[in-house]
matplotlib code that plots the C-alpha trace (Angstrom):
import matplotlib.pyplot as plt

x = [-0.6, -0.3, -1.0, 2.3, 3.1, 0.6, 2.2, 2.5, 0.8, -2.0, -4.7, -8.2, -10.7, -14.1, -15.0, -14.8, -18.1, -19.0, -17.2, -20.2, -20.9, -20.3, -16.9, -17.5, -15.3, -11.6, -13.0, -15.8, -14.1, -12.5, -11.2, -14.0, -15.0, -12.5, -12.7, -15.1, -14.5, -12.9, -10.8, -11.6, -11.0, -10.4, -11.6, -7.4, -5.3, -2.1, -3.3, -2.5, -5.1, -5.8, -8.6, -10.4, -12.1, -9.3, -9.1, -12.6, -12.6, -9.9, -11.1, -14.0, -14.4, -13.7, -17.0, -18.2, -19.3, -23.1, -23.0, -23.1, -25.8, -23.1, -23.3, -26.5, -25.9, -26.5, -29.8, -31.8, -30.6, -27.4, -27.7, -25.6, -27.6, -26.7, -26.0, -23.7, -25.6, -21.8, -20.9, -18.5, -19.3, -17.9, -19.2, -18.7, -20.2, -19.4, -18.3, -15.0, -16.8, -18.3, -14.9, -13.9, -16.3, -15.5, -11.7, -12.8, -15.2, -12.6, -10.0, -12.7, -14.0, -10.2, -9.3, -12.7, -11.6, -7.6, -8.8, -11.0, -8.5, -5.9, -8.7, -8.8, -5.6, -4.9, -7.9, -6.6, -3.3, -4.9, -7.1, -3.9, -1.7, -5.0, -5.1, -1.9, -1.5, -5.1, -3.4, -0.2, -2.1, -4.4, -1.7, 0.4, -2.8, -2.8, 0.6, 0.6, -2.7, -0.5, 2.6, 0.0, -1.3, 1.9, 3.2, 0.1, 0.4, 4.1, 2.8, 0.7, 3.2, 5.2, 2.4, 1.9, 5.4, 5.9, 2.6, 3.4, 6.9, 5.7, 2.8, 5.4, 7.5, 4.9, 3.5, 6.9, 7.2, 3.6, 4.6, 7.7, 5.4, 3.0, 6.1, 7.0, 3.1, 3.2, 6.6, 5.4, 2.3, 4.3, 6.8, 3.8, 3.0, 6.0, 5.5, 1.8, 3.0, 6.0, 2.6, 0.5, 3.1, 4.2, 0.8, 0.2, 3.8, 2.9, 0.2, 2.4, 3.1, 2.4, 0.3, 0.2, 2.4, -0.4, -1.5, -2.7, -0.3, 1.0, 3.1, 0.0, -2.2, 0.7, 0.6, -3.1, -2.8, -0.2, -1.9, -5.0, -2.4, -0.9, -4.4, -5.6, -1.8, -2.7, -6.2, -5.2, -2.2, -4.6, -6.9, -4.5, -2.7, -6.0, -6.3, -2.4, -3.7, -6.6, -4.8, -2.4, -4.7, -6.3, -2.4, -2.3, -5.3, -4.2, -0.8, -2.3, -4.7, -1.6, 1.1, -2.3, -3.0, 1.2, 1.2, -1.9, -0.2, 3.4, 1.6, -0.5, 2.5, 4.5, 1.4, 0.8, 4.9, 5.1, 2.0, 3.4, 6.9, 4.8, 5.7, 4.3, 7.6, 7.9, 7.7, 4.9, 2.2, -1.0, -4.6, -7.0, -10.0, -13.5, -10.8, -12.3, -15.8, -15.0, -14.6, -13.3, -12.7, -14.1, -13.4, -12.9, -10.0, -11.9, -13.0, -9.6, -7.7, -10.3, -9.6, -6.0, -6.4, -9.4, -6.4, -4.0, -6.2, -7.0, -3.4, -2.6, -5.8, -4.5, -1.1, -2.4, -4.6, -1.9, 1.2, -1.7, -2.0, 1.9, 1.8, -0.8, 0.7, 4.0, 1.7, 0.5, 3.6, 5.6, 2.4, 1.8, 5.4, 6.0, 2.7, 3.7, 7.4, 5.9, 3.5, 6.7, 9.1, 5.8, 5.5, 9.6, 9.4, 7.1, 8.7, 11.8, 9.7, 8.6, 11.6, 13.0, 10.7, 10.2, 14.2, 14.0, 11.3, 13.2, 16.3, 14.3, 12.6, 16.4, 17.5, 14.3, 15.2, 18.7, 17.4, 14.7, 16.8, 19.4, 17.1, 15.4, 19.2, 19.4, 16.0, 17.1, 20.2, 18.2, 15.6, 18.6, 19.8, 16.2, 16.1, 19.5, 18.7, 15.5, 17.1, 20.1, 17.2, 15.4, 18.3, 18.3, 14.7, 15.3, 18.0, 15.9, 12.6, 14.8, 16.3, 12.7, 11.5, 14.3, 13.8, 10.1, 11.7, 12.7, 11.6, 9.7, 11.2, 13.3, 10.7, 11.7, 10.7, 14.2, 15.6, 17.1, 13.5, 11.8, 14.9, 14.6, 11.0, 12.0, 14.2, 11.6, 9.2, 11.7, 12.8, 9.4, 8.8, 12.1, 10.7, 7.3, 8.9, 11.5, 8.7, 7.1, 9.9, 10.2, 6.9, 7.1, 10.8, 9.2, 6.6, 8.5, 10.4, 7.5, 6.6, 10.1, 10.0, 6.7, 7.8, 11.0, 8.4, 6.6, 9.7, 11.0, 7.6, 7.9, 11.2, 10.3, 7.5, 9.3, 12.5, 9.6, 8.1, 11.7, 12.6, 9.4, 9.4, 13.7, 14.6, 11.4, 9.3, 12.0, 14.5, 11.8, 11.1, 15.0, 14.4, 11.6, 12.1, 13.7, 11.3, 13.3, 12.4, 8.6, 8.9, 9.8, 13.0, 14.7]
y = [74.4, 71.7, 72.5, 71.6, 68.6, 66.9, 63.8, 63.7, 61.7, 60.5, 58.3, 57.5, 55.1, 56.9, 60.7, 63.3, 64.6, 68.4, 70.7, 72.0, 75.2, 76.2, 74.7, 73.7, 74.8, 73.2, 71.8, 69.8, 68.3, 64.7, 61.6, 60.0, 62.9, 61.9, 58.6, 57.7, 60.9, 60.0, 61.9, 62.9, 60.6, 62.3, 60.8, 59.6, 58.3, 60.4, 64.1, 64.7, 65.3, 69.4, 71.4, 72.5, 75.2, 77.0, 77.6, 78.4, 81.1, 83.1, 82.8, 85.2, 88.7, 90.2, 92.0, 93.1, 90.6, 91.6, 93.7, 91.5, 92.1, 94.1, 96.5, 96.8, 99.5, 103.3, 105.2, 106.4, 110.1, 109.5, 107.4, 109.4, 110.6, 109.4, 112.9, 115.0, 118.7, 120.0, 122.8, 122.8, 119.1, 117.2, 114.0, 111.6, 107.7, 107.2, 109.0, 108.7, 106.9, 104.3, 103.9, 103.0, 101.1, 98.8, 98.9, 97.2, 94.9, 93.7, 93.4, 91.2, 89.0, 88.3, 87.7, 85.3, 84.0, 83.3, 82.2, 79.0, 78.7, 77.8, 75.8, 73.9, 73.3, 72.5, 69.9, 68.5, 68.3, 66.3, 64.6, 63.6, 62.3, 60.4, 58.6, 58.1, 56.6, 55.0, 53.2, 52.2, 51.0, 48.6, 47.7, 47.1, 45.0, 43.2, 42.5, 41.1, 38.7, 37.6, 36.8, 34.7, 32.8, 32.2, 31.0, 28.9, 27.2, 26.3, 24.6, 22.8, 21.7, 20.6, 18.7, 16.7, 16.2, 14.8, 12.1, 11.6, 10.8, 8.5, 7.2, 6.4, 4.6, 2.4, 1.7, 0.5, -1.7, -3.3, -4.1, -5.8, -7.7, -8.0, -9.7, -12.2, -13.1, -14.1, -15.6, -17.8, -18.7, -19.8, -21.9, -23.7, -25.1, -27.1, -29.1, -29.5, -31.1, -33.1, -34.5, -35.4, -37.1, -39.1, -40.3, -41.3, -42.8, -44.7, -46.3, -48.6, -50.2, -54.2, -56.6, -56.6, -53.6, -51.6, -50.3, -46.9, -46.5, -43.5, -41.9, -41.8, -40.1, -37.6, -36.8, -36.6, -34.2, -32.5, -31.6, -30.5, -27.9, -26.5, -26.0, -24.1, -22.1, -21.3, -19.9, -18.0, -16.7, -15.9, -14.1, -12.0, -11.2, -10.0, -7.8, -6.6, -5.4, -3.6, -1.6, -1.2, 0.5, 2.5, 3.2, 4.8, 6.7, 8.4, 9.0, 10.7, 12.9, 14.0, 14.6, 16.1, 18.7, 19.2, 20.1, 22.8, 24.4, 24.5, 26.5, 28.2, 29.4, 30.7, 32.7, 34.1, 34.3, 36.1, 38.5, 38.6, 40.3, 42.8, 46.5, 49.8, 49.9, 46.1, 45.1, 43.8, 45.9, 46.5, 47.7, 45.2, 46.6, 45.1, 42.3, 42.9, 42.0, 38.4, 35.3, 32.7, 31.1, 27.6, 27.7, 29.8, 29.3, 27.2, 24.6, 25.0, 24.0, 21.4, 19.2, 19.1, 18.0, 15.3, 14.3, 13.7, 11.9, 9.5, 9.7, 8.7, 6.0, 4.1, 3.9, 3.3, 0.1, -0.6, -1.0, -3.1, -5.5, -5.8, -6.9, -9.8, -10.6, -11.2, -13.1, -14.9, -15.8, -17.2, -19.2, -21.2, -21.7, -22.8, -25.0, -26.5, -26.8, -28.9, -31.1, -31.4, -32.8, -35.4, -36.4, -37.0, -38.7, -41.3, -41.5, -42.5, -44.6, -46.4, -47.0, -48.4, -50.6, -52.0, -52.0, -54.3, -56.8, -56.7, -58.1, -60.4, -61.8, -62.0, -63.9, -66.2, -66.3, -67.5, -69.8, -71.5, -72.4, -73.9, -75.9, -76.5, -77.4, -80.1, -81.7, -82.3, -83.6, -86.0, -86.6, -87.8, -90.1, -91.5, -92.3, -93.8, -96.1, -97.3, -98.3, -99.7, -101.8, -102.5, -104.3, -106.5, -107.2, -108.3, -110.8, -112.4, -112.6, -113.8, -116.8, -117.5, -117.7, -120.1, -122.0, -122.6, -124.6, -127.3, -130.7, -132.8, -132.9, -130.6, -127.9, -128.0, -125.0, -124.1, -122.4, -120.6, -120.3, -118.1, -116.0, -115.0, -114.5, -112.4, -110.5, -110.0, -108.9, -106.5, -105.4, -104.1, -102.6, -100.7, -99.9, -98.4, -96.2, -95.0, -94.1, -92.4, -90.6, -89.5, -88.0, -86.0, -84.8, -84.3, -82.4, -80.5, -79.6, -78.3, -76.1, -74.6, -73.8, -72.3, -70.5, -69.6, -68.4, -66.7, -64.6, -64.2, -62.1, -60.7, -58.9, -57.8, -56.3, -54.8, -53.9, -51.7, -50.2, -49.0, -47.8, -45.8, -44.5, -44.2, -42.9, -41.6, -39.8, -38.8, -38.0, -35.7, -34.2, -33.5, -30.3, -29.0, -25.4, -24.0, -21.7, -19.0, -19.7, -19.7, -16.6, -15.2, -13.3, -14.7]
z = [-12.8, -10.0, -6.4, -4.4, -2.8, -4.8, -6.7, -10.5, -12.8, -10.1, -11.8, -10.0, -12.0, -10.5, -11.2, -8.7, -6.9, -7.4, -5.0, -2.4, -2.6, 0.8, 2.6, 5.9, 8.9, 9.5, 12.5, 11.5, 8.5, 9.9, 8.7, 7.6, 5.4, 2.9, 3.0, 0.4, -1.9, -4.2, -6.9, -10.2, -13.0, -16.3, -19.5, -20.6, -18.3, -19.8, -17.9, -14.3, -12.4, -11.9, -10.1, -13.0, -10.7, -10.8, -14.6, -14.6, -11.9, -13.3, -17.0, -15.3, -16.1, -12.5, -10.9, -8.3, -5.5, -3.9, -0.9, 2.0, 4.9, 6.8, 4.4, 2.8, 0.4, 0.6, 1.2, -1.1, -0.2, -1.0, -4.2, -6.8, -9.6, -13.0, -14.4, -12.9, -11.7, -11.4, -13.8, -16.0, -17.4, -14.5, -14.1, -11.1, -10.8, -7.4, -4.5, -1.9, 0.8, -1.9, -3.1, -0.1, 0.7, -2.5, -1.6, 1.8, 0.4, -2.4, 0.8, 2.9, -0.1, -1.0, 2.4, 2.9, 0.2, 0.6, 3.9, 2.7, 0.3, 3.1, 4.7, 1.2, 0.9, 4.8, 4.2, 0.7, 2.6, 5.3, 2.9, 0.7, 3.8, 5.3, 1.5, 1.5, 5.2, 4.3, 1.3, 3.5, 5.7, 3.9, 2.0, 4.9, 5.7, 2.9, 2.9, 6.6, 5.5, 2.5, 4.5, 7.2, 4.2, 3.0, 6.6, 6.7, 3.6, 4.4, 7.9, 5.6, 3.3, 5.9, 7.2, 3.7, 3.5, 6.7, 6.1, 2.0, 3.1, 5.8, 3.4, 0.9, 3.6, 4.3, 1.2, 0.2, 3.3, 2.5, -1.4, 0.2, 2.0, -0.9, -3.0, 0.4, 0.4, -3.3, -3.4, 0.4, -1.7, -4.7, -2.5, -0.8, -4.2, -4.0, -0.7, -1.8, -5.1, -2.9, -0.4, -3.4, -5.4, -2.6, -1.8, -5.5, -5.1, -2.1, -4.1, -6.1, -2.9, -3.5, -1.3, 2.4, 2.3, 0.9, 4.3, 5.5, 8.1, 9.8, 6.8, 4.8, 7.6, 8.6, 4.2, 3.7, 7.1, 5.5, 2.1, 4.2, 6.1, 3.2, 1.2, 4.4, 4.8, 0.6, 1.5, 4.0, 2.4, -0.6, 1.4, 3.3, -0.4, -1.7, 1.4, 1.3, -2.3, -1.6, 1.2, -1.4, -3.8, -0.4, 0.2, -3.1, -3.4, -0.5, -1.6, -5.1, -2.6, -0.8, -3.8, -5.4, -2.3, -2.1, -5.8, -5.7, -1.9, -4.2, -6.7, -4.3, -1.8, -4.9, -6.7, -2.5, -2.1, -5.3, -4.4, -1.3, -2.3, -4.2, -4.1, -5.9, -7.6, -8.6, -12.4, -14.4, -12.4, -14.7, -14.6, -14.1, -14.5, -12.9, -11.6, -7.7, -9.2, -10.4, -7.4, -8.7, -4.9, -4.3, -0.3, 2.7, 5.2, 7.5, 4.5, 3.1, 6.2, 7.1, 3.1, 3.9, 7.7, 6.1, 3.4, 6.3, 8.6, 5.8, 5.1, 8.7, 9.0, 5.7, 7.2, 10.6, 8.9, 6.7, 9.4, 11.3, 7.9, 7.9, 11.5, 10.6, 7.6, 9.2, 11.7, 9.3, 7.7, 10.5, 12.0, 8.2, 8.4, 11.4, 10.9, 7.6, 8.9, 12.2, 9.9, 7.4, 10.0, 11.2, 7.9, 7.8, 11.2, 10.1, 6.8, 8.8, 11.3, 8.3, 6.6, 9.7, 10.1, 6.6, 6.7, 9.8, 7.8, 5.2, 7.1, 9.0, 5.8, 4.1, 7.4, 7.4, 3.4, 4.1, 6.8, 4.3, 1.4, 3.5, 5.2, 1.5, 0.7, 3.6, 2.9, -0.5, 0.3, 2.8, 0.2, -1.9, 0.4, 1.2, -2.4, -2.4, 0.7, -0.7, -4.3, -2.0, 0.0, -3.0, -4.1, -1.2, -1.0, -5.2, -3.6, -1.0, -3.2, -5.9, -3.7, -2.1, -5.6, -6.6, -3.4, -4.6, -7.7, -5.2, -5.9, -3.4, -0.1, -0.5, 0.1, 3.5, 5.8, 6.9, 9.0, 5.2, 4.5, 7.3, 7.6, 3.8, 4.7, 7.7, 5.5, 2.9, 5.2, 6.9, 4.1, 2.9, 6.2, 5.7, 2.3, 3.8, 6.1, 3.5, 1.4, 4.1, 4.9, 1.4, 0.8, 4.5, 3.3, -0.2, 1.7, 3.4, 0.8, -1.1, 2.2, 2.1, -1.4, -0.8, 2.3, 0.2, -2.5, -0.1, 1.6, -2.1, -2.4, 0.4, 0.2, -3.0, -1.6, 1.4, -1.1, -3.7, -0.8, 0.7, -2.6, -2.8, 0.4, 1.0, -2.5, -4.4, -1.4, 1.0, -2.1, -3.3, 0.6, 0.8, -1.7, 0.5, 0.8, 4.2, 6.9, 5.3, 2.0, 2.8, 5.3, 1.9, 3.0, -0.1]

ax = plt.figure().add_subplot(projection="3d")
ax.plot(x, y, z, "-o")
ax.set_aspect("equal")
plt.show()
């Protein structure tokens, strides 16, 4: 037997408390005098739930109830006697009135008691709709926290999806700028090598062209540019990679707290969409004992707002590194660029001017071994003149020595005589200066074949250092990587 309206197959985990023995009034029985009874749990989980009471009262033997106080029984003077004093062997137990007494009593007990059985079941019909509203309602309660959680983890995720795809954006910006920084501070290897080769070049230069001039200064300024651009560049890389691994640590964090809220908002979506008649509902018993939780909403909300901001300070620091960085890059190459062209101005300075010796020297050159050509030419003639006057002064010593081999008188002091002597003496004056013009145009010519020696040297001094400082340094400066090339935008 069920009572009505009840629902079938109901199943409570806790054993019912005794009924009291006396049921209070319909009017003091509330709300909250149900609210922590709870029903009876029978020992298997396959039997409806059934009052139990009700078996047991009518497997009773009906009696008689005690007289109540309204009706305290009959006097002693009217107590029927146990044996009948009425002839003829009639006996009588009880009289009319007492049998109407027990008719009323019987009507009064069973209307007492069909009365607070109404009140029962007007209470457990209460009792039933205030479980069932009560089990609606924290349902409905637990439903409506679910559905908040599940709103507030998808803020959340929106939040870390918003910063990890910003995070990402950056970090991909500053390993771009990570690769320009290491190609810039590979293409400054070149210039340095380009400065230090041309000052070993330079050192082949011969004699007095050996000098530290301008080019020299401008390349020992140079290398001392690019090793400070290399340095700095070096540092700022190292930095660029340490916000790199910051960069990352913060992205892990973030794709780490989006992976745990996915899982989270579809465990709380899934619990959210819950019903009583969805599938895969079990019995968990002792389950509302165990806490596995590690947080409460406040710490929860406050590790993904501490991921963010970490999020948003490593982006923040890194976005400020980029700016430097690109800083950086266009001041080294705009200083190396400016020191570079220096270096090519005097280059060209240099070369103009060594050009201009060198033509000078080649005109001087030209100059000199005509000139050598002339006094030789003179120098021939000299020597021509002074066999041609040798010749004559033979003749007129010859005839004055003849004329010595006159006899007696005839040694006569003529007028033959002193003009041979004259002509002698001439002659070797002639002879003298000849000489002395031979030795100064001999002289000279020595000088100009020194001086040619000399500006022979010379241009071969000017023509090595052109050719080292026209074809070797400035053929090796031509291949000197553009601004572009060390901004590292290629």
């Amino acid at each position: 037997m069920e009572l009505y309206g009840y629902p079938l197959k109901a199943k409570f985990n806790q054993p019912r408390p005794p009924p009291p023995k006396v049921l209070p009034a319909t009017s003091t029985m509330t709300g909250s005098y149900y609210k922590n009874r709870m029903p009876y749990h029978p020992e298997s989980f396959s039997m409806p739930w059934m009052p139990n009471s009700y078996y047991k009262a009518a497997a009773l033997n009906p009696t008689l109830s005690p007289l109540t106080e309204s009706f305290p029984g009959l006097p002693p003077t009217k107590m029927v006697p146990f044996v009948s004093e009425r002839p003829n062997g009639v006996f009588s137990r009880h009289t009319l009135d007492d049998w109407h007494r027990s008719n009323m009593t019987n009507y009064k007990e069973s209307e007492t008691t069909r009365h607070n059985a109404e009140r029962l079941r007007a209470d457990l019909n209460r009792a039933i709709k205030d479980v069932y509203q009560q089990g609606k309602r924290s349902q409905g309660e637990s439903t409506q926290n679910l559905g908040e959680r599940v709103n507030d983890i998808e803020y959340w995720k929106s939040e870390l999806c918003i910063e990890l795809d910003a995070m990402i954006r950056e970090t991909n910006s500053l390993a771009d700028m990570q690769k320009r920084l290491e190609r810039a501070l590979a293409d400054t290897e070149g210039p340095f090598q380009v400065a230090h080769k041309c000052l070993l070049n330079r050192e082949k230069r011969m004699g007095i062209d050996l000098v530290s001039d301008d080019v020299e200064k401008q390349l020992i300024e140079e290398i001392k540019i690019i090793r400070s651009c290399r340095e700095r560049l070096q540092q700022c890389l190292d930095t660029v990679n340490a916000q790199l691994m910051c960069n990352k640590e913060a992205q892990q964090e973030l794709e780490k707290d989006l992976a745990d809220k996915q899982l989270g908002h579809h465990i709380d979506s899934k619990c959210y969409q819950m019903k009583n008649t969805s599938r895969g509902l079990h019995f968990f018993k002792g389950v509302e004992r165990i806490d596995a939780t590690v947080s409460v909403p406040e710490t929860w909300a406050r590790f993904t707002d501490n991921n963010i901001f970490r999020s948003q300070s490593a982006r923040a620091a890194s976005a400020k590194l980029r700016a430097s960085t690109e800083s950086l890059l266009m001041g080294t190459a705009d200083e190396m660029w400016r020191q570079f062209s220096k270096v090519n101005d005097a280059f060209t300075s240099r070369i103009t001017e060594i050009a201009n010796a060198k033509s000078k020297i080649q005109t001087h050159l030209a100059k000199t071994r005509q000139e050598i050509f002339q006094i030789e030419t003179k120098i021939q003639v000299i020597q021509k003149t002074i066999r041609d006057k040798e010749a004559q002064l033979k003749v007129a010593q010859t005839r004055l020595d003849e004329r010595t081999r006159r006899p007696n008188v005839e040694l006569c002091r003529d007028a033959a005589q002193l003009r041979l002597v004259q002509e002698v003496n001439e002659i070797n004056e002639t002879l003298r200066n000849l000489h002395q013009c031979l030795r100064a145009s001999e002289d000279m010519l020595q000088m100009l074949v020194r001086s040619k020696g000399v500006l022979e040297h010379d241009l071969v001094v000017k023509n090595n250092s052109l050719f080292i400082d026209q074809e070797r340094c400035m053929g090796m400066r031509k291949s000197y990587p553009s601004t572009v090339q060390i901004l590292g935008y290629v």
